[in-house]
Each structure stands twice: as C-alpha cells, then as structure tokens.
C-alpha positions, 0 to 999 in steps of 0.5 A: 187632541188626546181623544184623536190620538187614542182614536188613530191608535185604535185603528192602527191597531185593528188595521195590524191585527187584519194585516197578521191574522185577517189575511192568512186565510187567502193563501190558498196555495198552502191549504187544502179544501173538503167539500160534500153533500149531506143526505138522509137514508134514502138519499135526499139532501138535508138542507140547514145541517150545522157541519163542523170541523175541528183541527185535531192539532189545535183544536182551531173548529170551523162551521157552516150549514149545509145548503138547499143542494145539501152541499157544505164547503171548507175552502181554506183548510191548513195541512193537517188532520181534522175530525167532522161533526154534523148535527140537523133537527130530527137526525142523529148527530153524526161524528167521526172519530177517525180522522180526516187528512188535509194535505197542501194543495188537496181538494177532497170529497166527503158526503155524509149520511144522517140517519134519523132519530132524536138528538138523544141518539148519535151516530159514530163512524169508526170506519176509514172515512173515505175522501176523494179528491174528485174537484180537482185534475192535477196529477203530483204527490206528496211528501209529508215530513215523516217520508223526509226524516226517514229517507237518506239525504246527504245535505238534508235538502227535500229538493233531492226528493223530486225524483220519486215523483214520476216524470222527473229527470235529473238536468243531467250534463245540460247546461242551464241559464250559462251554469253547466253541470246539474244545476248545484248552486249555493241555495240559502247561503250552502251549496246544494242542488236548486232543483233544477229538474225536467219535468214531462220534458219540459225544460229544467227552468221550467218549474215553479218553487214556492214556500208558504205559498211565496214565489221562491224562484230564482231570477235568473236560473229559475231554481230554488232560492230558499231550501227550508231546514228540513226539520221544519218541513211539514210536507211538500206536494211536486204538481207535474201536470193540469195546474189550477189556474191559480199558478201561472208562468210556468209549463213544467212543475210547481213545487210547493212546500209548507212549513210546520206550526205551533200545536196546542202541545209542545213538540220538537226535536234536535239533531246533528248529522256527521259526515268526515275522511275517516269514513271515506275511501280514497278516490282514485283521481288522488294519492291520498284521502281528501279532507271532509268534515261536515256537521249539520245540527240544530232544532225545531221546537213549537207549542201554543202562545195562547191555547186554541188561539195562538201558537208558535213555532222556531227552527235552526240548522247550522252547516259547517264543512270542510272539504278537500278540493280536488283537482282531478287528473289534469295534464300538465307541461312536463319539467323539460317543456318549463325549462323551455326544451321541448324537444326535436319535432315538437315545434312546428310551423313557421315565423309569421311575416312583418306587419301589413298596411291593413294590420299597423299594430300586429307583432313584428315577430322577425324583428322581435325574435332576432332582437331576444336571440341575437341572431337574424330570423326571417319570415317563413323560417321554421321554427325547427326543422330534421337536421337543425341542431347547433347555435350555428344551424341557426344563425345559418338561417336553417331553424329558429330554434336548434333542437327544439329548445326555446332559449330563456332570453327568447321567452315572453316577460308574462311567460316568466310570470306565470310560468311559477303558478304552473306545476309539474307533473306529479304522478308516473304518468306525467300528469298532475293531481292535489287535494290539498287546497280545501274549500270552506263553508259556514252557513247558519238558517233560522226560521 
C-alpha cells in the first residue's frame, strides 16, 4: 500500500512540474524566434554546426545543430537579449559579443559565416549584428519599458500609448457597445481608458488585448480588462495589419504586452506619482477649484530563486483618488417657475379631452384640474390666454390658469416631491453649477 501511494505521488508530482514548467514554451504569442543559415568563406552551407544561445539576463542557454540546408531555428525565444555562439570541426568558433534583441512577437534572420582555422582560433564579431525579421508580414511596433517610464502618462496606463502607432485613431465621441464617450471605463478596479481605438478604420471593437499571451478582452465592449502596473511592463508590441494565423477573431489590431521577469541580479524600483488642486487652475464651468488628490506608488522587485534556474518577480501599484465632480453648466427652472409662476405667455396649448372607449384608463384632466382648483375646466380651454389675469377670468372659463401661475393645490404629489431635489440657479445667468459632491476611488493591483 505504502509503495502505491509513494508511486501515485510520484507521478502527481512530475505531472505538476510539466504543467508549471513543460508547457511555458508553447505560448508563442509572447516570444520571439531567430532563424538562419551558417555558411563557410565561400558560401556553402555548413552542415552539424553546434549553434548556441544564451539569455544574457539569466544565463538560460538553448542549443541546436545546424542542418543539411545549414539552417538552425530557436522558435520559442522569451523577450530579451541574447548573445550566439557557434562552433564546427575545422572552423573557427564564432561568438558575438554584441548582443541580439528578441522582442515579443519578432521573428529575425541571422546568417552566420565560419571561417576556417583550428578550434585554437576564434572568431569575435564585435560589430552590430545585423538581424532582420524577413519571416514575417505583420506591420506594428513596439514599446519596450523604458519608452513607457520616460513618457508622461496621466493614470500610468500603457494603453494611452496606442496612438504612437500609426493608423490608430482615438474613438472619439462614438458610442461603443451603449457606452458613449471615449470608451473609459473602470479597467482593473480604476477608471482609465480601455482601449478602445480605430485601428486602419476598422472598428473600435475590433481589436485584440492579450497579456502573456491571455485573452484579456472584455466580453462585452471588447476593450481591455487587465491594464498591468505600468512598472512591470516589459514591452508591449500593437500589430495593425497581416496577422499570423495564430490570432483569430479580430479584423482590427492585436495588442499584445508581456510582463518583466526575475533575472539572475536583483532589480526594481519604487515610486509615487502626486497629482492635486493646489496645482491646478479653476475650470471655468465652476466658481471655484474642484477637488483633486491622487496618489499613485508602489514597487517592482525581482531576482532568481535558484541562479540560472529559477527566478521571480512581484509587483504593486495603489491608486487613491479624490476628485471633485463637476456638473458643468446645467440649465435649471428659475425660483419664480419652483414656486409655480411661470409667467404670462409661458403656458401654451390646451386642456386635452375626457377619456374615449379606445383609452378607459388615460387621465380625465377636465375633471381633475376642476377638483384641485375649485372651479369648472372644460375641454380645449386654454391654459392661459392675452387678457386673462384674475381668479374671476378663470372661473369665467377664459384660462386655466390667470397669469400664468400654477396655484400649489393644482400641483402633482410627485411634483411636490421632487421639486426639493431641484436646485435654483446659482449663477448670473440663470444657470446652475457645483463641485461640490467628489467621487471616490481606491483601487489596489498585485502582481
């Protein structure tokens, strides 16, 4: 029994391990390949050349052989830089000791040339290496981290970044999916911009967000559901046209970004970005500055867990704001028309009939008006008319209401209840505006 169970543990085990570490490799939405042909001085192919790759940052090397075309292939590249080695029997052995850059999504060409001599001598190519991405048709860009930090960005949301690519178009005053506006929406707990963009004219949902290679798009608009802490964006690469046919279902863009990794040395950073009304102007929709604190701090931090092996890597970002919400300029019912006086001319048309066969339940306005007034109303009479300006005009049968002045026992009871949550205008001109309500927003990101 005991020798079952050690066995069944066993294999728990090794299945984990394949499930943690044996499937990383596939996810070829977040790495970049290099592929070539080894030749000798006079352009032949070297065949059974031993061609070797090393991740400069972890020392993580990969290896193959060249083959009978003298091509080698590394499919799988994470980001980052690499240098290359290569050694065959009767040549030299080749090393660069610039270094190559693999970034998300890049599919580069390097063909190396021996030269012939004993394994005593080696070949050292201090020049730029020179690596084109000749495999590939797809047209984008990409944004690696430092372009991010250096650039202003109010929010620290890599997606306000889009628009350096061209083609993109901000949604503008669209609507998208019901949601009118520019498409901002709270993304991962903070209100900030989703993504929402038109890409070569396509549609603003039209496009594809993925992290590490996820699917991160909304359901429903089909912008952004995970915005990253910016810190712990390694690079981010916006593809607008001739996708691979790895990416499906979209017709606009794929945006895809990769997050930062532990490296053999220890590396991070911490910050805290300030934003509040001391400096600010006073917008002019309002008669006094508007509330605003924002804070936005945290850290990235990583290194390795076991050297060349294993690494790790952590993040946070904390965004507390307060902010005053402004209502604009907004036109509002003046204090003479809340108490009911809207004044000669004002009220126009006429008091609608008694109820009909095809309508049984419509409102008997005659009969309700004369029972809140105290005097007859009859159909068509107007509501007010030139010359009507007593009680007795009224009663008369000449208006409905003299002057143009609704009496209180006349008013509707849910009238009366809404009337306190109304204000009155505020401002010279007749029209109302406040900051003074403020809106609230505490969002926490761990990664």
């Amino acid at each position: 029994m005991g020798e079952k169970l050690l066995r069944f543990a066993l294999s728990y085990s090794i299945v984990l391990m394949l499930l943690l570490f044996g499937l990383s490799p596939a996810y070829a939405d977040v790495t970049g390949s290099l592929t070539g042909v080894v030749r000798d001085p006079s352009q032949a192919v070297v065949a059974g050349a031993k061609v070797t790759i090393t991740n400069t940052q972890t020392n993580l090397s990969q290896s193959t052989v060249s083959a009978a075309d003298g091509s080698y292939h590394f499919l799988a590249l994470a980001a980052g830089t690499y240098k290359i080695s290569v050694t065959s029997q009767g040549f030299r052995p080749y090393s660069s000791t610039n270094e190559i850059t693999v970034q998300v999504n890049d599919q580069l060409k390097l063909d190396i040339r021996l030269e012939v001599g004993t394994v005593a001598e080696e070949v050292d190519v201090t020049g730029n290496l020179v690596h084109v991405e000749t495999e590939s048709t797809q047209l984008g860009d990409v944004i690696d981290s430092q372009k991010m930090l250096n650039l202003p960005l109010n929010g620290r949301s890599y997606l306000d970044l889009l628009g350096l690519q061209a083609g993109v178009a901000p949604a503008g005053s669209v609507t998208i999916g019901g949601d009118s506006g520019t498409g901002a929406r709270p993304v991962s707990g903070y209100i900030t911009n989703a993504g929402n963009v038109s890409v070569n004219g396509q549609r603003e949902t039209a496009n594809a967000f993925l992290v590490n290679g996820g699917d991160v798009s909304e359901g429903r608009n089909l912008g952004a559901g995970l915005v990253p802490n910016l810190d712990s964006v390694e690079e981010f690469r916006l593809i607008t046209n001739s996708f691979d046919a790895e990416y499906g279902k979209f017709s606009g863009a794929v945006m895809n970004a990769i997050t930062k990794s532990g490296t053999n040395g220890f590396h991070g950073d911490a910050f805290e970005f300030l934003r509040n009304d001391d400096l600010d102007a006073r917008s002019f929709f309002t008669t006094n500055k508007s509330e605003l604190r924002q804070h936005q701090f945290g850290f990235t931090a990583g290194g390795p867990f076991w050297k060349d092996r294993l690494f790790w890597f952590t993040d946070y970002q904390g965004t507390k704001q307060v902010q005053g919400a402004e209502t604009g300029i907004v036109y509002v019912p003046s204090t003479a028309e809340l108490q009911g006086n809207f004044g000669p001319g004002a009220l126009t048309g006429t008091v609608d009939g008694q109820p009909n066969s095809g309508c049984p339940s419509c409102v008997d306005w005659p009969q309700r008006l004369s029972l809140r007034l105290g005097y007859p109303v009859t159909t068509n009479e107007p509501y007010w008319t030139a010359g009507c300006t007593t009680l007795a005009d009224a009663q008369a049968g000449m208006c409905v209401f003299p002057n143009g002045v609704i009496p209180q026992n006349a008013w509707s009871p849910a009238a009366v209840g809404i009337l306190p949550y109304i204000p009155g205008p505020n401002n010279s001109s007749g029209t109302y505006s406040s900051n003074s309500q403020k809106n609230t927003v505490s969002d926490n990101k761990i990664g």
